[in-house]
Backbone as numpy.savetxt, mean C-alpha at the origin, in Angstrom:
# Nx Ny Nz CAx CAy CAz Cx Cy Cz
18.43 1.12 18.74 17.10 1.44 18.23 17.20 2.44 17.08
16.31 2.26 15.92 16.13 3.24 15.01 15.71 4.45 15.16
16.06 5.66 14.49 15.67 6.52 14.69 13.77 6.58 13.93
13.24 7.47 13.80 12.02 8.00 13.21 12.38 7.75 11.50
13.14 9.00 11.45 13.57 9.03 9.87 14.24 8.02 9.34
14.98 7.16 10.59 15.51 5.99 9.68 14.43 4.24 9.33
13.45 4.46 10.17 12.38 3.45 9.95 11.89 4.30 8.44
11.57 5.30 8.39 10.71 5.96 7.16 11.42 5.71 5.93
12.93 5.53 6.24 13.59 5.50 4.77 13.61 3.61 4.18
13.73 2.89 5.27 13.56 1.79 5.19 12.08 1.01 5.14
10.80 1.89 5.29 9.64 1.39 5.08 9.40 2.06 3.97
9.78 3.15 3.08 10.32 3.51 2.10 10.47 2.48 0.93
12.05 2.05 1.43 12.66 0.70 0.46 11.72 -0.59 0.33
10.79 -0.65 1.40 9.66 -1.92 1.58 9.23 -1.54 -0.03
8.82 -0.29 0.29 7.36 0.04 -0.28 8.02 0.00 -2.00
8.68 0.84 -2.13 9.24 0.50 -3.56 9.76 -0.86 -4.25
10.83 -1.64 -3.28 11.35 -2.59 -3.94 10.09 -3.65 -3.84
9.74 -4.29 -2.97 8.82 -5.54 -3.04 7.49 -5.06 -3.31
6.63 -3.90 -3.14 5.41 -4.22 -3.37 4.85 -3.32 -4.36
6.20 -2.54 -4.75 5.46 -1.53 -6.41 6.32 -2.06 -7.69
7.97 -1.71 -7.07 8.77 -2.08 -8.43 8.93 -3.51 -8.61
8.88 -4.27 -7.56 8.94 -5.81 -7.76 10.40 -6.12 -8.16
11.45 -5.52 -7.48 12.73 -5.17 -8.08 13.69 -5.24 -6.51
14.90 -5.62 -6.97 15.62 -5.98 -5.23 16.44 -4.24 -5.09
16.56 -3.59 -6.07 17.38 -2.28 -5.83 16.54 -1.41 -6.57
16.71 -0.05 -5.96 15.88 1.17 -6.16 17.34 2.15 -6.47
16.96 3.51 -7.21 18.26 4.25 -7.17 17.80 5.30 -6.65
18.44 6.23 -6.18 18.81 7.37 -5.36 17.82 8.10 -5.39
17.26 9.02 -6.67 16.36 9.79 -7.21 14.96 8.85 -6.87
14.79 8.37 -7.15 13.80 7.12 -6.62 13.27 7.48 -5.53
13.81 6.91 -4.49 13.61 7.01 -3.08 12.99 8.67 -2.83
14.27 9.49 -3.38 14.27 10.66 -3.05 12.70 11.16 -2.98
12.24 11.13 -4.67 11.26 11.32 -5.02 9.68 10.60 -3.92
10.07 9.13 -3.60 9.21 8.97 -2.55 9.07 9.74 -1.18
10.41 9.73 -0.94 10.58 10.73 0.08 10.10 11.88 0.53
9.63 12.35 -0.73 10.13 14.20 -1.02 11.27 14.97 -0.05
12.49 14.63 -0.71 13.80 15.38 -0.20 14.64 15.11 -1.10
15.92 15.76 -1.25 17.08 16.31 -2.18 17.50 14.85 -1.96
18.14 14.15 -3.40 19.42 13.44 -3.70 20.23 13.00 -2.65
20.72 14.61 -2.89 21.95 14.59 -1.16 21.62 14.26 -0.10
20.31 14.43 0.44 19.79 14.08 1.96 19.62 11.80 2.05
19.44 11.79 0.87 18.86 10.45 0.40 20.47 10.04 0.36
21.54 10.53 0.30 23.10 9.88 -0.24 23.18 9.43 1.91
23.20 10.68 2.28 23.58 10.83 3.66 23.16 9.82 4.67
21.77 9.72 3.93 20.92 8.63 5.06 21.26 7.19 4.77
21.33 6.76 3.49 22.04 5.69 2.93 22.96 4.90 3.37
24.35 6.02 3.48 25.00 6.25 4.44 25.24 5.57 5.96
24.32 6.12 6.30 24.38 5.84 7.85 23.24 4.79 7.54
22.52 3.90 6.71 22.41 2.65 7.16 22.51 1.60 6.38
23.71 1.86 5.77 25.03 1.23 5.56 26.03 0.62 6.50
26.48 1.56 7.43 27.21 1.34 8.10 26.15 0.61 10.04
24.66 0.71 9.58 24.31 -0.47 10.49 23.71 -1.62 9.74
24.28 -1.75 8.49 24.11 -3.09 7.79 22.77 -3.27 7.42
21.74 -2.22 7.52 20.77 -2.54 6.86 20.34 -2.16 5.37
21.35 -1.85 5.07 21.04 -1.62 3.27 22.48 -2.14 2.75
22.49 -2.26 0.93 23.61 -1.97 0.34 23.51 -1.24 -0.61
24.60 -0.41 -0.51 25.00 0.51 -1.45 26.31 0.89 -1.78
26.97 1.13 -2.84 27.89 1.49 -3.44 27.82 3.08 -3.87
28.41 3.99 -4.23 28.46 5.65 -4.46 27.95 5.54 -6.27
26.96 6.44 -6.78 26.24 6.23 -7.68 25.95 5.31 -7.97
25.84 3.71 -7.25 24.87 2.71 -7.47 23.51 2.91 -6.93
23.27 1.77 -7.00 21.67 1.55 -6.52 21.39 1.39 -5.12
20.66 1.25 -4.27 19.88 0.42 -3.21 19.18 -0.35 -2.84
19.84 -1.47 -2.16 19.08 -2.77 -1.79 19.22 -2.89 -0.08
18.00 -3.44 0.22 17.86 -4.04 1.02 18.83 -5.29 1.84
19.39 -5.18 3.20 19.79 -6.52 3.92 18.85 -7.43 3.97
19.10 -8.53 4.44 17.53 -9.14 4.98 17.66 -8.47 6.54
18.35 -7.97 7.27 17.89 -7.26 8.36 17.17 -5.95 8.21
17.66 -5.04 7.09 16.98 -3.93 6.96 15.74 -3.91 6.12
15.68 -5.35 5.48 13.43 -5.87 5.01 13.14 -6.03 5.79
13.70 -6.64 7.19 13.08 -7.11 8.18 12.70 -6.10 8.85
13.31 -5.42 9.27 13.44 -3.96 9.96 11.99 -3.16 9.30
11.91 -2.85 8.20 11.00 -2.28 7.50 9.70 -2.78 6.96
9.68 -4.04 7.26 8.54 -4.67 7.32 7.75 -4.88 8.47
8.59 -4.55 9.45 8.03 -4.41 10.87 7.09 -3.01 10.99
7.78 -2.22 10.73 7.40 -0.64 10.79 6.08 -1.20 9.54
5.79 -1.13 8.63 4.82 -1.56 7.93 3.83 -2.37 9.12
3.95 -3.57 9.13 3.18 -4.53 10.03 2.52 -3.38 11.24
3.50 -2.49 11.69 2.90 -1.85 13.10 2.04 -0.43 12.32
2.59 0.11 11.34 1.58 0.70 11.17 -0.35 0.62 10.03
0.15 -1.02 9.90 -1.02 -1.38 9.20 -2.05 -1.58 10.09
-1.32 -2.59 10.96 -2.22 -3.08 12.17 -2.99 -1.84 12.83
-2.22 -0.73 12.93 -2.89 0.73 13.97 -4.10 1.29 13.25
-3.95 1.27 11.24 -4.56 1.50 10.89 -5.93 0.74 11.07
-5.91 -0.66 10.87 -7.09 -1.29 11.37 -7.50 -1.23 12.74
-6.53 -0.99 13.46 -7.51 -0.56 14.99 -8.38 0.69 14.84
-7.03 1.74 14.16 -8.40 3.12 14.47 -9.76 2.83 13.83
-9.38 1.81 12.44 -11.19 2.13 11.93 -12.32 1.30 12.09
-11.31 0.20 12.54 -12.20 -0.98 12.83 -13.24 -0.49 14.80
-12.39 -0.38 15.42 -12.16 -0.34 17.10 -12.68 1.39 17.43
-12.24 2.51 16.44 -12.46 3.82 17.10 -13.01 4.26 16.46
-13.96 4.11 15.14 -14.70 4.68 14.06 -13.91 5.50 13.62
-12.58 5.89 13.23 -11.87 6.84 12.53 -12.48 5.93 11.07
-12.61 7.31 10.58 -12.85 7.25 8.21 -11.41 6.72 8.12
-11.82 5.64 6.95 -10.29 5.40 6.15 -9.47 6.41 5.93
-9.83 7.56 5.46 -9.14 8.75 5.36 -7.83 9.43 6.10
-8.90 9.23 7.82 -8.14 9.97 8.48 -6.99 9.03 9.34
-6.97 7.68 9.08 -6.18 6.62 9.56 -4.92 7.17 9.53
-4.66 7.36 8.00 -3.18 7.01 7.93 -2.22 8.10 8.68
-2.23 9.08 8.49 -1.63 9.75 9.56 -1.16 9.85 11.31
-2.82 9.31 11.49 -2.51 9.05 12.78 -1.13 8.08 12.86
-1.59 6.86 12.25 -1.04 5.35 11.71 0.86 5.73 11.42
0.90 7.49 10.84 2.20 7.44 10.56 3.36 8.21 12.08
2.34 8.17 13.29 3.13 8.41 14.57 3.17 7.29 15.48
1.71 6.55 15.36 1.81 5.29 16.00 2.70 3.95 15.56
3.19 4.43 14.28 3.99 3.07 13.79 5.14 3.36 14.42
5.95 3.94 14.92 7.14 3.93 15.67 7.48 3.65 17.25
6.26 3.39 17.61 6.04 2.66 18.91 6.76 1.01 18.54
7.58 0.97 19.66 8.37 -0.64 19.34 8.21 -1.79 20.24
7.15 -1.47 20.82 6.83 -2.64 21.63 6.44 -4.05 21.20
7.39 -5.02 20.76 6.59 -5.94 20.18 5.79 -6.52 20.88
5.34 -6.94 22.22 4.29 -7.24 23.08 3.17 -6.30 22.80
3.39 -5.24 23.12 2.26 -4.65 22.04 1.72 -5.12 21.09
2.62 -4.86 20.04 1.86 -4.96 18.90 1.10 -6.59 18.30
2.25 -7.50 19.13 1.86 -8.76 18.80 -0.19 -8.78 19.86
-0.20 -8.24 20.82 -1.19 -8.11 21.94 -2.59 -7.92 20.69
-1.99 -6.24 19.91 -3.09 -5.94 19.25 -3.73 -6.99 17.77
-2.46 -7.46 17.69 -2.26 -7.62 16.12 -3.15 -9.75 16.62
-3.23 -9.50 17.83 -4.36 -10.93 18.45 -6.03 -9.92 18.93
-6.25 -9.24 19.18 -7.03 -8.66 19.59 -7.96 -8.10 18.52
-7.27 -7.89 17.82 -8.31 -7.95 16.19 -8.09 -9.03 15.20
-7.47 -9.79 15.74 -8.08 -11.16 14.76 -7.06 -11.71 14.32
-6.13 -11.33 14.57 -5.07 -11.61 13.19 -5.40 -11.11 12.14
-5.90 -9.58 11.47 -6.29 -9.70 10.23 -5.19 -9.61 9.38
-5.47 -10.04 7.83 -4.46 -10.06 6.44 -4.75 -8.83 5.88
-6.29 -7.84 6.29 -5.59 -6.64 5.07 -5.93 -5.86 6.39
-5.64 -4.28 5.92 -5.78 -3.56 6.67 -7.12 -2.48 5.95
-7.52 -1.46 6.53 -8.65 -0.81 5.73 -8.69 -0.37 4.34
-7.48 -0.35 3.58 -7.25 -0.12 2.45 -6.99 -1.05 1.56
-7.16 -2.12 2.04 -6.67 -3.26 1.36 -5.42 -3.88 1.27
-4.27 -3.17 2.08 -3.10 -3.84 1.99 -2.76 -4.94 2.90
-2.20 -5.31 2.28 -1.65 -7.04 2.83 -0.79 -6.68 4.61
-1.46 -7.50 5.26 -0.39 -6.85 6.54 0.95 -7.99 6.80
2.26 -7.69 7.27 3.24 -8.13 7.13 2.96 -9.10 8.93
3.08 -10.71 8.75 3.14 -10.96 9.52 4.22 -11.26 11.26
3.90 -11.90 11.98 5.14 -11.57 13.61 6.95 -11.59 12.65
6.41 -12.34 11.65 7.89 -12.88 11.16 8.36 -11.70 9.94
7.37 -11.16 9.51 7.84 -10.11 8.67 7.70 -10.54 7.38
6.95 -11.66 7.41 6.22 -12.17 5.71 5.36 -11.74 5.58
5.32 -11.98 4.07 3.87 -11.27 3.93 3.64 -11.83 2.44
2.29 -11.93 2.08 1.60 -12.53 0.85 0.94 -11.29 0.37
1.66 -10.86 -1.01 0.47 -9.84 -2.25 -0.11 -10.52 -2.61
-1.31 -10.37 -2.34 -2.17 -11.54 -3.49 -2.34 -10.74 -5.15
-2.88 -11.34 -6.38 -2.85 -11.59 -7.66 -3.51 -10.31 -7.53
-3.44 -9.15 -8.28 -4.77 -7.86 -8.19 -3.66 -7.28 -9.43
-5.31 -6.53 -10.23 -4.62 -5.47 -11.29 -5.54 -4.33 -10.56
-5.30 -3.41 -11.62 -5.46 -1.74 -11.47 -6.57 -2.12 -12.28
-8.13 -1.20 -11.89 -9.14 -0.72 -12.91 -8.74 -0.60 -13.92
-8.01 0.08 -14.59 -7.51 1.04 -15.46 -6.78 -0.36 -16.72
-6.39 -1.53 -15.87 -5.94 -2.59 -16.63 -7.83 -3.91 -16.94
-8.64 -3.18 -16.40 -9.93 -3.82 -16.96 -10.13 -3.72 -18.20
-11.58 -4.42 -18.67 -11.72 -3.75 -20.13 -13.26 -3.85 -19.96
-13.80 -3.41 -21.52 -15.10 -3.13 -20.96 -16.06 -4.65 -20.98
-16.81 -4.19 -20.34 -18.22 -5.17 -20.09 -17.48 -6.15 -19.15
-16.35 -6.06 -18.08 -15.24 -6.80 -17.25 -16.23 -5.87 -15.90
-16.81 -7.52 -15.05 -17.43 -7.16 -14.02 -15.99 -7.69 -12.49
-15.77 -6.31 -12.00 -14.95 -7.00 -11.18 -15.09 -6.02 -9.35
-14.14 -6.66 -8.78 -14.95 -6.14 -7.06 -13.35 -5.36 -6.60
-13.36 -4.14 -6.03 -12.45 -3.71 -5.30 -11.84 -3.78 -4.58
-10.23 -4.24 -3.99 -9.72 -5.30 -2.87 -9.46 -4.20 -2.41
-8.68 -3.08 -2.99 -7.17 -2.52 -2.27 -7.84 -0.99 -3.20
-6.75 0.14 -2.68 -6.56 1.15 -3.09 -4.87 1.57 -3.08
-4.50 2.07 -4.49 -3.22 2.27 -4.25 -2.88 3.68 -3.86
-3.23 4.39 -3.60 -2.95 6.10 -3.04 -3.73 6.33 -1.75
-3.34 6.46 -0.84 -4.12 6.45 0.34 -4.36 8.36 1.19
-3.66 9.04 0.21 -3.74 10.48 0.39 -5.16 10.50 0.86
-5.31 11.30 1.50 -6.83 12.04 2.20 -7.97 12.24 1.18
-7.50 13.57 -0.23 -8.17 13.51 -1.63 -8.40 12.73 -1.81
-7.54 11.40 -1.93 -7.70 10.95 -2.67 -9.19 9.51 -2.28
-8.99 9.21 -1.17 -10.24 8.79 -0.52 -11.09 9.21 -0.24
-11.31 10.39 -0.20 -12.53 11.36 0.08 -13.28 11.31 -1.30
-12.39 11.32 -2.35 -13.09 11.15 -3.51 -13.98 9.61 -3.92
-13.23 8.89 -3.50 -13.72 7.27 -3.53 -15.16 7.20 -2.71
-15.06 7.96 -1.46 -16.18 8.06 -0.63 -17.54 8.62 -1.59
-17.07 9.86 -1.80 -17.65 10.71 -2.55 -18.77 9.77 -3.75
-18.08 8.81 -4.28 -18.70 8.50 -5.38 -19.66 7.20 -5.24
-19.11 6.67 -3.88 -19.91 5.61 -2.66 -19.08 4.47 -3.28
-17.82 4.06 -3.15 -17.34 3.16 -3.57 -16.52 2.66 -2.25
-16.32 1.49 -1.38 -16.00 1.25 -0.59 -15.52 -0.31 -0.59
-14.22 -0.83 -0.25 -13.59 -1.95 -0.28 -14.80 -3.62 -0.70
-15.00 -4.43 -1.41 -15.07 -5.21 -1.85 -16.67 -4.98 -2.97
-16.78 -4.12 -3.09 -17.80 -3.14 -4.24 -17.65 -4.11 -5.27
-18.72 -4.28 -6.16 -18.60 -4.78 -7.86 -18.77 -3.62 -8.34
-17.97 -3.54 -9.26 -17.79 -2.57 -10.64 -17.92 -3.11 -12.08
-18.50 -2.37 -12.49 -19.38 -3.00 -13.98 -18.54 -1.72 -14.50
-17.86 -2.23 -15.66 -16.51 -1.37 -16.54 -17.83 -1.46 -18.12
-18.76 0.10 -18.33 -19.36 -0.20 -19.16 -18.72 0.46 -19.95
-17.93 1.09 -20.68 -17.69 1.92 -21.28 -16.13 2.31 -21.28
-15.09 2.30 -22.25 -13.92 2.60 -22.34 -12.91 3.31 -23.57
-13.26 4.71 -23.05 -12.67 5.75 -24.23 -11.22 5.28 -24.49
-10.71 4.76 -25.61 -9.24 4.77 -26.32 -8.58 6.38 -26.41
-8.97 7.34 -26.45 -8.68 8.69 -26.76 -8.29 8.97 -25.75
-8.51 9.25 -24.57 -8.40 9.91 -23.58 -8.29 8.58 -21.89
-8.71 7.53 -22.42 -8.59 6.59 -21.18 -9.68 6.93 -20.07
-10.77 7.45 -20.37 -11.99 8.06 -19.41 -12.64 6.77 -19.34
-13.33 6.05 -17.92 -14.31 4.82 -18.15 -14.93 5.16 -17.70
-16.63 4.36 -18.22 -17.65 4.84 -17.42 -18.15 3.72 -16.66
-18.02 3.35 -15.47 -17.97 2.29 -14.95 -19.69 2.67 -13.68
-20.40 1.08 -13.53 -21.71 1.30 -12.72 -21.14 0.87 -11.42
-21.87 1.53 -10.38 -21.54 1.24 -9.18 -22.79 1.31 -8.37
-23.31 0.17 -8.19 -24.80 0.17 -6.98 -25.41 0.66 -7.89
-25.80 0.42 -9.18 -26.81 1.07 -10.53 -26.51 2.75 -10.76
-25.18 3.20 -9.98 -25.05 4.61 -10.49 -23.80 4.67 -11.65
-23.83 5.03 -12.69 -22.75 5.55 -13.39 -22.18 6.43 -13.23
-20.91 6.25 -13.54 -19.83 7.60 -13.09 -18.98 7.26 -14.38
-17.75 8.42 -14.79 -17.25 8.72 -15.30 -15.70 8.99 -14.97
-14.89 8.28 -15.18 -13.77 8.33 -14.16 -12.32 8.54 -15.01
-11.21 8.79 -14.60 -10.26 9.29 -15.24 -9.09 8.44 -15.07
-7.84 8.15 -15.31 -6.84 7.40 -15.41 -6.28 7.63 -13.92
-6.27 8.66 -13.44 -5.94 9.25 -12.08 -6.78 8.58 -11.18
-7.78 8.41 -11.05 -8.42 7.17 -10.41 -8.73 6.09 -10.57
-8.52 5.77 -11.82 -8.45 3.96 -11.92 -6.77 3.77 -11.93
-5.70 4.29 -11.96 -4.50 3.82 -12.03 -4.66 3.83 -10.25
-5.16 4.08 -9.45 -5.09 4.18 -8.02 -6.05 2.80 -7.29
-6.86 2.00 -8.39 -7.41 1.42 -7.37 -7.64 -0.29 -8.04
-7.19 -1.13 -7.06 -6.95 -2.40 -6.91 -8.20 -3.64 -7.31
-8.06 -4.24 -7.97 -9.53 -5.38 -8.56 -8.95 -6.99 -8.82
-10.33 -7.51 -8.48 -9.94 -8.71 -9.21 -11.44 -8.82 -9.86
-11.19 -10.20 -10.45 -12.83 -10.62 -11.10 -13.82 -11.25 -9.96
-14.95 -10.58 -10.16 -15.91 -10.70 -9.67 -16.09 -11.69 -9.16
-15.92 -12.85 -9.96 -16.72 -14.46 -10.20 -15.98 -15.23 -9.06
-14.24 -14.80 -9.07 -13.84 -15.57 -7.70 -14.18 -15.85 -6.16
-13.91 -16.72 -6.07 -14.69 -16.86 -4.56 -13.58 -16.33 -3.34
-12.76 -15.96 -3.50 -11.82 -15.25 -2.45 -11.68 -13.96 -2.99
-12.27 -13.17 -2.48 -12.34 -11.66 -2.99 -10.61 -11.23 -3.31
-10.21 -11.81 -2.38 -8.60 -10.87 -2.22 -7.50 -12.15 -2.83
-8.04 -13.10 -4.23 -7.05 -14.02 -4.34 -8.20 -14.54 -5.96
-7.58 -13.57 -6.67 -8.42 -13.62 -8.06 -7.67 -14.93 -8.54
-8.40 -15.51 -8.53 -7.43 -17.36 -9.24 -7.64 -17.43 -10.61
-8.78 -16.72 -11.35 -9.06 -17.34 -12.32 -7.82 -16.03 -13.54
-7.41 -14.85 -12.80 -6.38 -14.45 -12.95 -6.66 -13.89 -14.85
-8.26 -12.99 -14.86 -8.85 -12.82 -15.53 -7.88 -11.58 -16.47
């Protein structure tokens, strides 16, 4: 069985190689930086799961994934997406306060469990934030989505996903009443500074690169909110 820290470094490698960098190897500083810990701590752990075959690595190369150690780490994903949709769906926990909980309950390894819950709410595909949940087998489908921030103006489009799931950083989303499958009307787009002034429920706001580089869209007009086809 895995340890704690060694699911984290390998749901880690999920998170960078397949669903940000789109890339099969990550390097050292990389990780680290996701991590927040030293180089050296990131060489050590490497290391030791290396030698249980779930990564590869070479000494100042890169890091890749086994297919046992995606598998491995896509599990830990799958269990803590699914927890997240129980607390908010099932216990009224705020999107906010999910993920944390979500980051003690994902190390529970019961797959009867989780397969139990992961039938008990539906089978769902996203979780409260919009991410794709990894299915029994450890697949999983990104669907087509850009960033606000890649809109342009008078571009009417609806909110799938959020990419920063920090506490701030949803509290602020709350704050402004913007909540998963929303239309956003992009009226306005400063070249100088990258500021948009985008309508939401007939309110205008004023928003900054720091929050549109954080949050997930497709076009409006499609009929599968979470599978923009026309790939605007």
């Amino acid at each position: 069985m895995l340890s704690f820290t060694e699911e984290n470094y390998l749901k880690a490698l999920v998170q960078l190689t397949i669903f940000e960098e789109g890339k099969d190897e990550v390097g050292v500083n990389k990780l680290a930086s996701c991590l927040e810990v030293k180089p050296a701590t990131v060489n050590d752990m490497v290391r030791k799961l290396k030698v249980k075959s779930l990564v590869s690595y070479e000494k100042y190369g890169k890091i890749s994934l086994t297919p046992i150690g995606r598998n491995s780490g896509m599990m830990v994903i799958r269990r803590h997406r699914l927890w997240e949709t129980f607390l908010y769906e099932k216990l009224d926990f705020s999107w906010d306060e999910v993920h944390e909980l979500a980051e003690e309950l994902e190390h529970i390894h019961s797959q009867k469990l989780i397969n139990r819950l992961d039938q008990f709410l539906g089978f769902p595909e996203f979780d409260p934030h919009g991410d794709a949940i990894p299915n029994v087998d450890g697949e999983i489908v990104i669907p087509f989505r850009k960033t606000l921030s890649e809109s342009g103006k008078g571009d009417i489009v609806k909110i799938v996903a959020v990419k920063d799931n920090s506490t701030a950083f949803l509290q602020y989303v709350d704050k402004i009443g913007l909540v998963i499958q929303d239309e956003i009307i992009i009226e306005e787009k400063e070249e100088f500074d990258s500021l948009i002034t985008i309508k939401i429920k007939g309110k205008q706001h004023v928003v900054s690169p720091r929050f549109t580089d954080n949050i997930f869209v497709v076009c409006a007009k499609c009929l599968k909110a979470n599978d923009c086809s026309c790939k605007y």
